[in-house]
DRENKOLVEX-235162 format. One line per 3 residues: number of its first residue (from 0); their letters; for each residue y, x, z of C-alpha. Coordinates in nm, 4 decimals, padded with zeros to 6 digits, m for minus. Last residue first. Layout:
BEGIN
NUM	a	Y/X/Z  ...
This chain:
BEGIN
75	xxx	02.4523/35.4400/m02.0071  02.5765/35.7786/m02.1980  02.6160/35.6395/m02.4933
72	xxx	02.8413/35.3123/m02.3493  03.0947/35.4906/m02.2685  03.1531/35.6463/m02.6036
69	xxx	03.1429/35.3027/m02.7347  03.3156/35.1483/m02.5140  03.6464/35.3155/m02.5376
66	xxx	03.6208/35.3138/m02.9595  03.5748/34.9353/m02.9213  03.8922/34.9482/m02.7101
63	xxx	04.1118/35.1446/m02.9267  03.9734/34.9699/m03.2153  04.0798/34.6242/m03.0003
60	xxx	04.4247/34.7919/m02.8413  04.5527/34.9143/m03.2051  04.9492/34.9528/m03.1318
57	xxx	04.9647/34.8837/m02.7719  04.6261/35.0884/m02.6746  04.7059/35.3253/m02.9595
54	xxx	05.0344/35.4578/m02.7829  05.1082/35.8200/m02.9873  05.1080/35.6626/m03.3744
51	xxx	04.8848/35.4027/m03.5501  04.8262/35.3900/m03.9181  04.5336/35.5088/m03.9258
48	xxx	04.3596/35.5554/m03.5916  04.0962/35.9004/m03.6347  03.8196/35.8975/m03.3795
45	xxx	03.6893/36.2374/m03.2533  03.3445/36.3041/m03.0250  03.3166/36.6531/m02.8635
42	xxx	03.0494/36.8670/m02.7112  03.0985/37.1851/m02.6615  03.4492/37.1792/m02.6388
39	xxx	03.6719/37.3648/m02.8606  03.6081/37.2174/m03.1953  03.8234/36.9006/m03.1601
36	xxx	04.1029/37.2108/m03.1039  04.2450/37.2696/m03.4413  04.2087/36.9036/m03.5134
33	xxx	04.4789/36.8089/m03.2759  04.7282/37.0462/m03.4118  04.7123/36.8652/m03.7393
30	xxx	04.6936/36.4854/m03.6201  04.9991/36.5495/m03.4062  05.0370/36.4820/m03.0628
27	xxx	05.3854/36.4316/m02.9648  05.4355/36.3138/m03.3214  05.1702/36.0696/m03.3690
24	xxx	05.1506/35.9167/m03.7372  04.7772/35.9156/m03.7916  04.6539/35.8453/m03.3818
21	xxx	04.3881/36.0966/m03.2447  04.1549/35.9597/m03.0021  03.9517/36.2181/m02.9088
18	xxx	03.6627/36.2262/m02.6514  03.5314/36.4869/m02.4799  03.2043/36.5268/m02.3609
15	xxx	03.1244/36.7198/m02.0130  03.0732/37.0725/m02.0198  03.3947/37.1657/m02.0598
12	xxx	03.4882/37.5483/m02.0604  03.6636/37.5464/m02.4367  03.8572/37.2027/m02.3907
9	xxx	03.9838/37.3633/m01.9907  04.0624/37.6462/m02.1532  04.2817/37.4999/m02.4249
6	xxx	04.4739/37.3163/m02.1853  04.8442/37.4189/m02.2420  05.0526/37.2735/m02.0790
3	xxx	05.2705/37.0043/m02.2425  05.5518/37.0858/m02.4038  05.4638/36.9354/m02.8142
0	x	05.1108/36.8620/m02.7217
């Protein structure tokens, strides 16, 4: 993120799966410097959002939530 801290650790020590939702035209979260960490935790699931910017769950609430249940749902 643009200030945010910086959890790159936290990606590389997870054992737990981590989900990405990673919106086209965010700019506090860019597509770009997202996909240089996607490989970071061990295990990792990524969902690209075209068209959709930093607030998916206003912009594209069903593929948000069909992503959301999904990954939950895999590990029922």
């Amino acid at each position: 993120m643009m200030e945010g801290p910086d959890i790159t650790g936290i990606l590389r020590n997870s054992k737990l799966p981590v989900l990405f939702v990673i919106g086209t035209d965010d700019r506090a979260a860019p597509l770009n410097d997202l996909l240089k960490q996607v490989h970071l935790p061990e295990i990792a699931y990524i969902h690209i959002i075209r068209g959709t910017a930093h607030m998916s769950m206003l912009e594209a609430p069903e593929k948000l939530n069909s992503i959301l249940k999904s990954f939950i749902n895999a590990f029922d």
